[in-house]
C-alpha positions in Angstrom: 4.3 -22.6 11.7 1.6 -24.6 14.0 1.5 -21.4 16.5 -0.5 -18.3 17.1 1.6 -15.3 18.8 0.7 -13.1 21.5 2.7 -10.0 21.9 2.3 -7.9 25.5 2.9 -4.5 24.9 0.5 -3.2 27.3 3.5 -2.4 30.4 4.8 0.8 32.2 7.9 0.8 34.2 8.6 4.2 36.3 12.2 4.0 35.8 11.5 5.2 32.1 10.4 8.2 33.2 9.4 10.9 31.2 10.2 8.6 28.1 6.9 6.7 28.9 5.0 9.6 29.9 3.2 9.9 26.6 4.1 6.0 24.5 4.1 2.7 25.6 7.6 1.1 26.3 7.2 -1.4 23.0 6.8 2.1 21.1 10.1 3.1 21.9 12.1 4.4 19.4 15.3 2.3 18.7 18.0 2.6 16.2 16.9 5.9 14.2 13.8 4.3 12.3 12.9 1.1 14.6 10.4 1.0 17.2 10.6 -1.7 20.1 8.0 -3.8 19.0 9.6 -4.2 15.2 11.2 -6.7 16.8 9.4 -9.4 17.7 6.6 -8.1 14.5 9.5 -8.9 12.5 10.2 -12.5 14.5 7.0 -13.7 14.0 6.7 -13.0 10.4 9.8 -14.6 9.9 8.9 -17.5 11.8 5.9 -18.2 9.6 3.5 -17.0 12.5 0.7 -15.9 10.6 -1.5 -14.8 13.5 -0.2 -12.1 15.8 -2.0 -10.4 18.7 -0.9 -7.4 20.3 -2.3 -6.9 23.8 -1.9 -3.5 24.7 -3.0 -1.1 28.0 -0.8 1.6 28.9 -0.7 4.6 26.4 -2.0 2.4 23.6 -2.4 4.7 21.0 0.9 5.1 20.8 1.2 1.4 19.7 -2.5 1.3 17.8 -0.8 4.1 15.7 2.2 2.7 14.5 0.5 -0.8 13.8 -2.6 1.2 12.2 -1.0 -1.1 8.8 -0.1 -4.5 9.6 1.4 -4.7 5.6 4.8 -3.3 6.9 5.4 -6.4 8.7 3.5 -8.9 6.0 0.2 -9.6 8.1 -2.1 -7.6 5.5 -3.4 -11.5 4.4 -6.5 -13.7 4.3 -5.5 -15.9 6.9 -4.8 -15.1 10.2 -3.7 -11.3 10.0 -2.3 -8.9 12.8 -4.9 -8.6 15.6 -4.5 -5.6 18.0 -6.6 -5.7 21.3 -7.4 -2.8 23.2 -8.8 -2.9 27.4 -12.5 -2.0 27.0 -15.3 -2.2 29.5 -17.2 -5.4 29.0 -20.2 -6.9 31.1 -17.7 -8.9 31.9 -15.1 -6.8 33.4 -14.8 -3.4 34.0 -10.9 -2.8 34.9 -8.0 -2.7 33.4 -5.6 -5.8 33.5 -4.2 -6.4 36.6 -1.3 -8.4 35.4 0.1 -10.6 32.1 -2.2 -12.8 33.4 -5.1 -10.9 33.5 -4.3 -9.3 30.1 -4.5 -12.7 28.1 -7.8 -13.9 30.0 -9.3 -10.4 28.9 -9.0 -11.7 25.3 -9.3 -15.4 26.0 -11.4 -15.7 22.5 -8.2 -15.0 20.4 -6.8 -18.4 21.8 -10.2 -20.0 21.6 -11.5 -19.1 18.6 -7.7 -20.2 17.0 -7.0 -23.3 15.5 -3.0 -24.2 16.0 -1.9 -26.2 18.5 0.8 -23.8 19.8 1.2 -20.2 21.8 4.4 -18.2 21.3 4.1 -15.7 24.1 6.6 -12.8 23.6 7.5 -9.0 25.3 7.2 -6.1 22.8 10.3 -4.3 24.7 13.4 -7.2 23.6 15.4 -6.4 21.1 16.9 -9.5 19.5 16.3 -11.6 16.7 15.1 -15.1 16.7 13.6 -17.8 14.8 10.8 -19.3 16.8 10.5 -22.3 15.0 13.7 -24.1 17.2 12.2 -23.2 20.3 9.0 -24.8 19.3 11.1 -27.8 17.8 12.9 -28.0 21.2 9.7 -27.6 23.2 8.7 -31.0 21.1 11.5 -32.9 21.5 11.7 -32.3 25.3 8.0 -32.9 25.6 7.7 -30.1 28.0 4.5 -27.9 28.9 6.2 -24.6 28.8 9.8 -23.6 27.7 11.3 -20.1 28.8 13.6 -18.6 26.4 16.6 -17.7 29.1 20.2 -16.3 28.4 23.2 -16.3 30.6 24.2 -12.7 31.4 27.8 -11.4 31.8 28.8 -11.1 35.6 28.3 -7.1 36.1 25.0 -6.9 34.8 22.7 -6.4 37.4 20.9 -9.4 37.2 18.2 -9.2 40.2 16.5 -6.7 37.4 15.5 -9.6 35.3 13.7 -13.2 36.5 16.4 -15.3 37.6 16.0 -19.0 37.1 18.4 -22.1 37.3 18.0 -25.4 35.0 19.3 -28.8 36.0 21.7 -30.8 33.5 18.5 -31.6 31.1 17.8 -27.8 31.3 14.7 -28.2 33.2 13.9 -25.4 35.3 14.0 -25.7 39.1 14.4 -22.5 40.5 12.4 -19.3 39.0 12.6 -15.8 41.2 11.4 -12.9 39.8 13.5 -9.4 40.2 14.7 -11.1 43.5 16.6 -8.4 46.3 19.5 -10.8 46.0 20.6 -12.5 42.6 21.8 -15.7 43.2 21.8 -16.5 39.7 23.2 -14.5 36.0 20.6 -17.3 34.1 18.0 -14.8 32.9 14.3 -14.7 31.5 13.9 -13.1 27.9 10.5 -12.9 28.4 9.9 -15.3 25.4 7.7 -18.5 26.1 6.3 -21.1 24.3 3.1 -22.9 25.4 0.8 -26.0 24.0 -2.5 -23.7 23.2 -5.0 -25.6 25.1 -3.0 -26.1 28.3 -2.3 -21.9 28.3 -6.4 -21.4 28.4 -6.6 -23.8 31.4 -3.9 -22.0 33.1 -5.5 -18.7 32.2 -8.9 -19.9 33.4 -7.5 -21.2 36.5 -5.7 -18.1 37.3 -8.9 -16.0 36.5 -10.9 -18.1 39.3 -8.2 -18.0 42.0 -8.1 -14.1 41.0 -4.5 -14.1 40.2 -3.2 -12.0 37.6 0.7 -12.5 36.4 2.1 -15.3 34.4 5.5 -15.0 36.0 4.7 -15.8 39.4 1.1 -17.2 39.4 2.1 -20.3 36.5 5.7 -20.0 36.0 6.8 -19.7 39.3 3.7 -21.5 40.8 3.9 -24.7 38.7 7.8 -24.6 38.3 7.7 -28.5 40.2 4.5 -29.5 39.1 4.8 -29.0 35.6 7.4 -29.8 33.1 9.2 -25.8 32.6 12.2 -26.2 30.4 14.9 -23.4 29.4 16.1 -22.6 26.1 19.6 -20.8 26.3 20.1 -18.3 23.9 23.6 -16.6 22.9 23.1 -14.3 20.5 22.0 -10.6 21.2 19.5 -9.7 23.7 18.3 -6.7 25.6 15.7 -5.6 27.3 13.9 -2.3 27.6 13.2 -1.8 31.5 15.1 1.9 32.0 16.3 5.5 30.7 20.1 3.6 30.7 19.0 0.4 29.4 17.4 2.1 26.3 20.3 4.4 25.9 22.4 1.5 26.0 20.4 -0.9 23.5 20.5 2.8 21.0 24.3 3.2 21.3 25.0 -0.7 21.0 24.2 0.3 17.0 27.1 2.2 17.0 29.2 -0.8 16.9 29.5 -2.3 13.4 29.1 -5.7 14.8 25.5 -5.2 15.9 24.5 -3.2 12.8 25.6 -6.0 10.4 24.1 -8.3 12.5 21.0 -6.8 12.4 20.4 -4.6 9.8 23.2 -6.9 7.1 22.2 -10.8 8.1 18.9 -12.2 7.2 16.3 -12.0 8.3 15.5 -7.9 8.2 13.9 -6.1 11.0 10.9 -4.4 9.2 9.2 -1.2 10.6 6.6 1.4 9.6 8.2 3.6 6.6 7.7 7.2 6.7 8.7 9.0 3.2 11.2 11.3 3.7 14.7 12.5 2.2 17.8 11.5 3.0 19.8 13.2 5.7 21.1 16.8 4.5 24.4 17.4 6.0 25.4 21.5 5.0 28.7 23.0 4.5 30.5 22.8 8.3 29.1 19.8 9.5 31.5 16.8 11.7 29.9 13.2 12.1 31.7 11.3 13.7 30.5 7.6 14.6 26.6 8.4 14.8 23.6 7.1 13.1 21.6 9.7 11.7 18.2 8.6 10.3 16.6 10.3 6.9 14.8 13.6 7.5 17.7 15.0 9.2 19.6 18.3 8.6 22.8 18.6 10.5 24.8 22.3 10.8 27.0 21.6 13.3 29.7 18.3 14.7 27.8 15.3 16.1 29.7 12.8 17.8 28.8 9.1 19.2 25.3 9.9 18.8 21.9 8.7 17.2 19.6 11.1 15.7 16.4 9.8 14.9 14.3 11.2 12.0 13.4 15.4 11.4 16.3 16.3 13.7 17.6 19.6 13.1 21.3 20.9 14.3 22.3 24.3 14.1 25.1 25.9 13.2 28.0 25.5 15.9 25.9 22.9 17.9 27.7 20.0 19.4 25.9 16.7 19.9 28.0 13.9 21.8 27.2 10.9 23.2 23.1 11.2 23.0 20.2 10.0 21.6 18.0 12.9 19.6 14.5 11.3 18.9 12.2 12.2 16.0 11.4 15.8 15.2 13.8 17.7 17.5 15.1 21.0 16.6 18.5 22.5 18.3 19.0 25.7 18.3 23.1 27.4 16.6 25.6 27.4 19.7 23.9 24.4 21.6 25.8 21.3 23.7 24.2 18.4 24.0 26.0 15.6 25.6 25.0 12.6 27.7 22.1 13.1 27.2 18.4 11.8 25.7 16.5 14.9 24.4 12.0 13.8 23.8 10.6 13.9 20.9 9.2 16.9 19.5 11.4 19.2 21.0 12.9 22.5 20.6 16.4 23.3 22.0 16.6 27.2 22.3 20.0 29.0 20.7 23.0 28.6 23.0 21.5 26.1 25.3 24.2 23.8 27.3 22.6 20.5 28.7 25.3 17.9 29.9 24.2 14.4 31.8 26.8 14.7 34.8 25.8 11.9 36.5 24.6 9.6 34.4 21.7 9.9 31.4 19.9 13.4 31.8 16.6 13.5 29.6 15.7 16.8 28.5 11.9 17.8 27.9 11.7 21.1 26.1 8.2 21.0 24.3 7.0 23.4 21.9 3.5 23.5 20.4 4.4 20.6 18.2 3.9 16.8 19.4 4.6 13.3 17.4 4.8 10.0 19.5 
């Protein structure tokens, strides 16, 4: 494909809470073995993008560490390869980035130094599938200077969450408002752009003197009239990581068959970082019902409408329903778990009754032990 990528993994967002206390939002667990930013890894390489860098910022190790092998995703190769950036003091600057923005001019030599004409520019929190080749092929054809991947959203999401934008009958974008009080529009940004190379460092540059920082509202946003932004309307699924019910919701969407075949039964395959480990034990007594338990797992007691990522232990009598268990959580006999996402790591004391009575509770019961 003629296009480098550039994944931004580097973001916080407080209404994670204490699930971003200690990892990055793109190293979210998702589906039992998947972490958020499989997802667009796994894009790219499918896509033929052969050059991939990761900007990171915010709890980076917890990205570094899972990408500390680009084979799992096919970058180990002579040409081009998986390139992960970390914020460092340079003469140059001596600050984090302020902003997307900021974050791309901090490593302005990974465009410079590249040789293909075109930028794919996606989030590491989506989960979705997608071939970036039509996008580019559309961005052609229209002649545009950026196109913004976009989706319409069903009328009870909450759509002032998300960049609003509205496109014309040629699908050119003419209004662009990002998390605005008010939505006046269910027309969505996924966070996926596509840019020619060269014009992207002359925005960058130009952002960098005017000391403005985010590519939302200081190019997309700023130059919506003067240059030519187009939208690309996506149908298939999307979802973005940007709460505690969001990423319960994108866990427990696996439970439906329709989304597992679709992403774990269709070409292409969502790869991820393989950890070798059994398959999950389930002892005499045991009830799953509708759950996704991943390999490492031992399970004594009745889980129901759940995922359990891997190493999760249930003991004898426990009942799990409607929650997410991430990796290496042991509950204790005569526990009830139930609305509920319980941190990695974790140890659930005997007889222990946690239930999310208005919405999501996340429970944070750490013992000496810690994984990300």
């Amino acid at each position: 494909m003629r296009a480098i990528g550039i994944i931004l993994a580097g973001g916080n967002n407080h209404r994670m809470g204490e699930l971003t206390k200690l990892r990055a939002i793109a190293a979210m667990p998702i589906a039992g073995s998947y972490r958020s930013i499989d997802f667009a890894l796994s894009n790219m390489t499918h896509s033929h993008i052969q050059k991939v860098g990761v900007i990171t910022q915010y709890n980076a190790k917890s990205i570094t560490q899972h990408l500390s092998s680009s084979k799992w995703w096919d970058f180990g190769r002579k040409q081009g390869g998986l390139f992960v950036f970390t914020p460092s003091i340079t003469a140059n600057s001596n600050f984090w980035a302020r902003g997307t923005a900021d974050a791309i001019y901090q490593n302005l030599s990974f465009l410079k130094n590249s040789h293909e004409p075109y930028v794919v520019i996606v989030s590491g929190d989506g989960i979705y599938k997608m071939n970036y080749n039509r996008i580019l092929e559309y961005h052609i054809e229209k002649k545009a200077d950026i196109t913004v991947v976009c989706k319409d959203m069903p009328s009870d999401v909450e759509a002032e969450r998300y960049g609003v934008l509205s496109m014309n009958e040629e699908s050119r974008i003419t209004n662009f408002e990002e998390k605005p009080i008010e939505a006046w529009s269910h027309t969505v940004s996924c966070g996926i752009y596509v840019i020619r190379r060269r014009q992207l460092i002359e925005l960058i540059e130009k952002c960098a003197e005017e000391d403005r920082h985010d590519f939302v509202s200081d190019i997309l946003i700023r130059y919506r009239n003067q240059k030519r932004i187009y939208g690309y309307r996506i149908k298939d699924y999307w979802r973005n990581i940007a709460s505690k019910e969001d990423y319960f919701q994108a866990n427990m969407d696996f439970l439906k068959k329709d989304v597992r075949d679709y992403f774990f039964h269709q070409y292409p395959d969502v790869y991820s970082k393989v950890d070798d480990l059994p398959p999950a034990k389930y002892n005499v007594g045991s009830e799953v019902r509708t759950s996704l338990i991943s390999s490492g797992c031992i399970i004594n007691g009745a889980v129901h409408d759940s995922v359990l990522f891997k190493k999760v232990f249930v003991g004898n009598n426990s009942y799990i329903k409607n929650s997410i268990i991430l990796n290496d959580v042991y509950i204790g006999d005569n526990s009830h778990i139930e609305n509920c996402i319980v941190e990695s790591h974790g140890t659930i004391r005997a007889n222990s009754y946690y239930k999310g009575e208005n919405g999501i509770q996340v429970i944070v019961e750490k013992s000496d032990r810690f994984v990300l």
